[in-house]
C-alpha positions as CSV (number, residue, x, y, z in Angstrom):
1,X,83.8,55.4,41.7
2,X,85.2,53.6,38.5
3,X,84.1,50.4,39.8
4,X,80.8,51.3,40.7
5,X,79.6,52.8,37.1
6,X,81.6,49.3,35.8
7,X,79.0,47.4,37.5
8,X,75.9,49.3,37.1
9,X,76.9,49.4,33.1
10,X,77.3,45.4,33.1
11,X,73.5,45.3,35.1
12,X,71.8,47.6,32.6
13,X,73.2,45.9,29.9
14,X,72.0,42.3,31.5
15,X,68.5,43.7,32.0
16,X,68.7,44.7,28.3
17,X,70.0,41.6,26.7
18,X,66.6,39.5,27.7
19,X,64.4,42.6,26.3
20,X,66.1,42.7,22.5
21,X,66.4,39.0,22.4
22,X,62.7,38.4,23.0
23,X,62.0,41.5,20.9
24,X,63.9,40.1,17.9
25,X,62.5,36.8,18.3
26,X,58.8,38.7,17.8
27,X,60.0,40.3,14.4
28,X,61.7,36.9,13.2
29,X,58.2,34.9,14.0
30,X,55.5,37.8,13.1
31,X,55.3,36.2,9.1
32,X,54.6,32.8,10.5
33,X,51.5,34.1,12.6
34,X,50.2,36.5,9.9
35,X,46.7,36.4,9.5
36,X,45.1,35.2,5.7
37,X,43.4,38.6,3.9
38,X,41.7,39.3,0.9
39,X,44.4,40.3,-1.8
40,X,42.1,41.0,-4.5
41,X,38.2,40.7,-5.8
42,X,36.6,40.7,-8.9
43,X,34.7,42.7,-9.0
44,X,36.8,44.7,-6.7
45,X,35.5,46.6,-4.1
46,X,33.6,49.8,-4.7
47,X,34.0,48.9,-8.5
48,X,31.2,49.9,-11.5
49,X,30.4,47.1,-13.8
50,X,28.0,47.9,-16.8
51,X,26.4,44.5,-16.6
52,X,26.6,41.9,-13.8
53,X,29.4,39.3,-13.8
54,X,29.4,36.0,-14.6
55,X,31.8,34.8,-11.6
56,X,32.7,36.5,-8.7
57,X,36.7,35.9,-8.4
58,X,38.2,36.1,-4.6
59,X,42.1,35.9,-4.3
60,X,43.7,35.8,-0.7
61,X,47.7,35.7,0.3
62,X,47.5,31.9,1.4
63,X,46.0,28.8,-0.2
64,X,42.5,28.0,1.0
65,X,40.2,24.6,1.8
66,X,37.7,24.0,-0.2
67,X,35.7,22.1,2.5
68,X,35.6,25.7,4.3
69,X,35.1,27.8,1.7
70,X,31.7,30.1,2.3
71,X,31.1,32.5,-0.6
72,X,27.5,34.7,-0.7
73,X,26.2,37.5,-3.5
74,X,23.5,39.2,-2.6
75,X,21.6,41.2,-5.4
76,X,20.2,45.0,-4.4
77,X,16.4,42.7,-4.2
78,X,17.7,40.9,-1.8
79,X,17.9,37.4,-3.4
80,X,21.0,35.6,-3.3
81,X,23.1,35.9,-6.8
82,X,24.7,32.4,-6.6
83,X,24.1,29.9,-9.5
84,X,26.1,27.4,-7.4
85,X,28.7,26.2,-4.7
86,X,32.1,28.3,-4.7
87,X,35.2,26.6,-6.5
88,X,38.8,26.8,-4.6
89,X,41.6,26.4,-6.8
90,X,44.9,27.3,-4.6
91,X,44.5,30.9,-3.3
92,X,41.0,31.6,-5.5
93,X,37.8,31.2,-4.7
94,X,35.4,31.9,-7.5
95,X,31.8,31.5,-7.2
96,X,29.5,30.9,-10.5
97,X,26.5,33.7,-10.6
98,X,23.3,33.7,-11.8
99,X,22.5,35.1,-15.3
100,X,19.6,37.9,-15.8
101,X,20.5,39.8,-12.7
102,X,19.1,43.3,-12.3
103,X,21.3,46.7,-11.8
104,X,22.0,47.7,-8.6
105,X,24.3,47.7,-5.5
106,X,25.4,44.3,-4.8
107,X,27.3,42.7,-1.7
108,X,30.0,40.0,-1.8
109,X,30.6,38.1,2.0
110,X,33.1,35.6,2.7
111,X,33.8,33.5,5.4
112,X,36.8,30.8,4.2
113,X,39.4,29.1,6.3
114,X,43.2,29.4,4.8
115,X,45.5,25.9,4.7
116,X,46.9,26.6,7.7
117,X,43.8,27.3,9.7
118,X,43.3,30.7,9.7
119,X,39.8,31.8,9.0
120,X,39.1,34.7,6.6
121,X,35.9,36.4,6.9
122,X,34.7,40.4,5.2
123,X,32.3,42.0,2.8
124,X,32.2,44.4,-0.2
125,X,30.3,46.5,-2.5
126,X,30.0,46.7,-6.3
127,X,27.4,48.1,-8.2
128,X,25.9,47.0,-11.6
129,X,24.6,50.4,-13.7
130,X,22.7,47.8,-16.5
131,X,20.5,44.5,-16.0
132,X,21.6,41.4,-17.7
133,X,20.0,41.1,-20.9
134,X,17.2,38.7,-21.1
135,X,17.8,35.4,-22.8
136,X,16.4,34.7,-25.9
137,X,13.2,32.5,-26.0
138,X,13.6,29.1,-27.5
139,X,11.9,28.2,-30.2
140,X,9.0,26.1,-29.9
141,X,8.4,23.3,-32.8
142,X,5.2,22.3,-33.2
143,X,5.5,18.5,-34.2
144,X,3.5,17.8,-37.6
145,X,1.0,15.0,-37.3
146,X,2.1,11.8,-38.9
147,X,-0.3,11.2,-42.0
148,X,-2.9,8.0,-41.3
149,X,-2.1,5.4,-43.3
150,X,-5.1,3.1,-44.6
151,X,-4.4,-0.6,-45.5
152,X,-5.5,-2.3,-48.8
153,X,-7.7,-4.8,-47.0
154,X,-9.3,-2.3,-44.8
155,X,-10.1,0.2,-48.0
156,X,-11.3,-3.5,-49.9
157,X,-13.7,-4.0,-46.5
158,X,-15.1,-0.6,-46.4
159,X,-15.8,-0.9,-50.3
160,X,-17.5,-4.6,-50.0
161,X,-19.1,-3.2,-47.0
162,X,-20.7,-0.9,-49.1
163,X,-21.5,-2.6,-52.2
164,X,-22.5,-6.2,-50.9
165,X,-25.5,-6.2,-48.5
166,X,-25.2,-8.1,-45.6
167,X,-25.9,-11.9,-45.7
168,X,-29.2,-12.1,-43.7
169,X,-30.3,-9.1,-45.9
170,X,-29.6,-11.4,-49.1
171,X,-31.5,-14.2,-47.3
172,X,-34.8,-12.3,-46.5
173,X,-34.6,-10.7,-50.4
174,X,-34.1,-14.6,-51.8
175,X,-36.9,-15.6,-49.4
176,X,-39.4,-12.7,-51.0
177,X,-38.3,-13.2,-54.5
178,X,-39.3,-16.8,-54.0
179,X,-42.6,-16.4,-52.6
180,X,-43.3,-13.8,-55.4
181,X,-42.4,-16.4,-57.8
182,X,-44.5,-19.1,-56.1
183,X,-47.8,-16.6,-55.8
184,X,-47.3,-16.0,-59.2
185,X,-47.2,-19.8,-60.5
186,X,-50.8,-20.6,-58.2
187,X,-52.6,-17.4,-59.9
188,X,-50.9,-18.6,-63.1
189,X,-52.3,-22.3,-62.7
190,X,-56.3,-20.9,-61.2
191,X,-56.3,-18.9,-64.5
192,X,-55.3,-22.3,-66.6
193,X,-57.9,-24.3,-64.2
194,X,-60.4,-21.8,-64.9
195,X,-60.4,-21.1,-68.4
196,X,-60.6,-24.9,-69.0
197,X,-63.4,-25.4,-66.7
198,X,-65.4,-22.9,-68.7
């Protein structure tokens, strides 16, 4: 009787042996095949910021690629938030965000793939009680008009211009005064011829 519980003891404790050895070698690996999550957001989830941020800040528990990385904001009109392509830097992502944004409920989505291969993907919430301010116009300067400068010899032009007629004008007067002259010398000489004929 002995003998028999002896034996079945040693089979139970064979069938056993296989059972914890593969259940311990499940506990040892379980860290290795962790999947990569979302350790922290900035905003964080369900969070109240007075005025929209400048970056949105994602941190996860293993490094990331930034060939992979996929981050979105979309603001409570719809229109996406992002003022450009998100920047990986070890375990952060952090995406650069649009300024004048209004208030509102806005939405974060992911999608990033971890060093080791793991891909990461969620969503969140935030909400924004007060628009960005609107930036300050710039200045406009209206360029003063450069004063026109006038040469010497175009001011001595305009003046001669003015004061010296032209020469076919002095021509035609010389031509006048000189047949004047010349009507005046015949009358002259009948007068003479006459007066001594009488």
């Amino acid at each position: 009787m002995h003998a028999v519980n002896r034996r079945a003891a040693r089979v139970a404790a064979r069938c056993l042996v296989v059972p914890l050895a593969a259940a311990t070698l499940l506990f040892a690996a379980q860290p290795a095949f962790a999947h990569t999550d979302l350790v922290t957001g900035s905003p964080a989830e369900a969070a109240s910021e007075s005025r929209p941020p400048q970056t949105i800040k994602l941190t996860f528990s293993d490094e990331m690629t930034s060939r992979y990385a996929k981050v979105a904001l979309t603001a409570p009109d719809g229109e996406q938030g992002a003022a450009g392509a998100p920047q990986v830097a070890g375990r952060t992502v952090t995406l650069p965000v649009k300024p004048g944004l209004p208030a509102g409920s806005y939405t974060v989505g992911y999608r990033v793939v971890s060093a080791d291969g793991h891909p990461v993907t969620g969503s969140y919430r935030f909400t924004v009680e007060e628009a960005a301010p609107a930036p300050a116009p710039t200045p406009t300067r209206t360029p003063t008009p450069a004063p026109t400068r006038t040469d010497d010899a175009s001011r001595t032009d305009d003046a001669s211009s003015t004061l010296d007629p032209p020469p076919p004008v002095v021509a035609i007067a010389g031509g006048l005064f000189l047949l004047a002259a010349a009507g005046v010398s015949v009358a002259v000489t009948r007068r003479r011829r006459i007066r001594h004929g009488s």
